[in-house]
C-alpha positions in Angstrom: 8.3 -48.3 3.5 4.9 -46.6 2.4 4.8 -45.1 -1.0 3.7 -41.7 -1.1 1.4 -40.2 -3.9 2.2 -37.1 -5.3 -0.4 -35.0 -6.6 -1.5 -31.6 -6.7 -5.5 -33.2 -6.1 -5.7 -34.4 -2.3 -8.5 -36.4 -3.4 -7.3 -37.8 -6.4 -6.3 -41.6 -6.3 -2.2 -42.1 -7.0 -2.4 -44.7 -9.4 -5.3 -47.6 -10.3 -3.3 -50.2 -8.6 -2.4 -48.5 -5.4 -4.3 -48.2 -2.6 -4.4 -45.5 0.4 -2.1 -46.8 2.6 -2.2 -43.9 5.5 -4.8 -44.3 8.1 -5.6 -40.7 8.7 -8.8 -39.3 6.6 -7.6 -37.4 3.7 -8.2 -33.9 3.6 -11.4 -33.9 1.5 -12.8 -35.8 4.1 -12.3 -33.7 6.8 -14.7 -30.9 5.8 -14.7 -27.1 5.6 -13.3 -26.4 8.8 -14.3 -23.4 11.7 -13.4 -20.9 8.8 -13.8 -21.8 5.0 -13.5 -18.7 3.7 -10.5 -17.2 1.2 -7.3 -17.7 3.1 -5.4 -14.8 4.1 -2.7 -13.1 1.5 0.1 -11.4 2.0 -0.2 -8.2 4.5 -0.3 -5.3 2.0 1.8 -2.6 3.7 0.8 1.1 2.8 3.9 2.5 1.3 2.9 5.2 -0.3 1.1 6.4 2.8 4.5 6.5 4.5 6.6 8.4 1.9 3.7 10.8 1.9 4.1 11.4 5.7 7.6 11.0 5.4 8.0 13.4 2.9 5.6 15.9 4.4 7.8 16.0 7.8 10.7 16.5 5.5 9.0 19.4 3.8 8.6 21.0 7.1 12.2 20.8 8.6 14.7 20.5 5.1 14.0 22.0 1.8 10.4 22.6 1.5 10.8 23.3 -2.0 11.8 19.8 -2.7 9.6 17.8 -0.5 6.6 19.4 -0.2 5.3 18.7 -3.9 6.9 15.0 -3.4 4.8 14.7 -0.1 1.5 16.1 -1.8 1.7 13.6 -4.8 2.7 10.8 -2.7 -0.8 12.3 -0.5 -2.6 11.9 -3.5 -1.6 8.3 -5.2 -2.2 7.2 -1.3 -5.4 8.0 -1.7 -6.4 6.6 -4.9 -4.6 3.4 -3.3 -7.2 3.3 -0.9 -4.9 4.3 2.4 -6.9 7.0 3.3 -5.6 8.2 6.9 -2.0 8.2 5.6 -3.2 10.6 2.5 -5.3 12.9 4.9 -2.2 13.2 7.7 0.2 13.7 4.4 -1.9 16.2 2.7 -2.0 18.3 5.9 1.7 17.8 6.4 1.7 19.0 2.8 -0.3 22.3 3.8 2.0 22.9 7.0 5.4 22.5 4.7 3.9 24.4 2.3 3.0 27.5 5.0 6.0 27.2 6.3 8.2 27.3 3.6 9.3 30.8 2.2 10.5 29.8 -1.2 7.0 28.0 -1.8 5.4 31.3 -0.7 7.6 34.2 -2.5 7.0 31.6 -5.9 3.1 32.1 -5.2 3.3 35.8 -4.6 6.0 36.3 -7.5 3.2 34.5 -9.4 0.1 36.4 -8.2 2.3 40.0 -8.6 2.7 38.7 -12.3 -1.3 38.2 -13.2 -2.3 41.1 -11.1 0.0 43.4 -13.3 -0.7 41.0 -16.5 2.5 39.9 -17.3 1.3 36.6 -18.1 
């Protein structure tokens, strides 16, 4: 039965009295490899970018009152995140839900009538 050295070092010798008993080269020995560069994570899945989108379509078809500003904040931390296309494509849902929604659009021109006649 062939003892088997444990050891976070591939290189590193199990013991002073052992010896290699494997015949295969260990894995120092085998060099770099066809890619030696930093080995591939996790894929990082753009969240954000989807509840932004997700959101946006919402804000178009439900209560735009509710998801619109959901879908524009989402846009925004999307693209500080570095997900770019899903920010631009949930901003413009953003615009759309927010064109579209009448609530959104009496609350700006409640707000404007206010201001023009200085009631604020």
């Amino acid at each position: 039965m062939a003892k088997t050295p444990l050891s976070l070092n591939p290189d590193a010798d199990s013991g002073p009295d052992s010896e290699n008993e494997t015949d295969s080269p260990s894995l120092g020995d085998q060099g770099p490899g066809p890619y030696s560069g930093p080995k591939p994570g996790p894929e990082i899945k753009p969240v954000i970018g989807w509840c932004a989108v997700g959101f946006g379509v919402l804000g178009i078809f439900t209560k735009g009152y509710i998801f619109v500003p959901l879908s524009f904040i989402c846009s925004l931390a999307a693209l500080f995140m570095g997900q770019a296309a899903w920010a631009f494509v949930g901003i413009l849902l953003s615009v759309v839900g927010f064109l579209t929604s009448p609530v959104l659009l009496a609350l700006i021109g409640m707000g404007w009538l206010a201001a023009f006649f200085g009631l604020l």
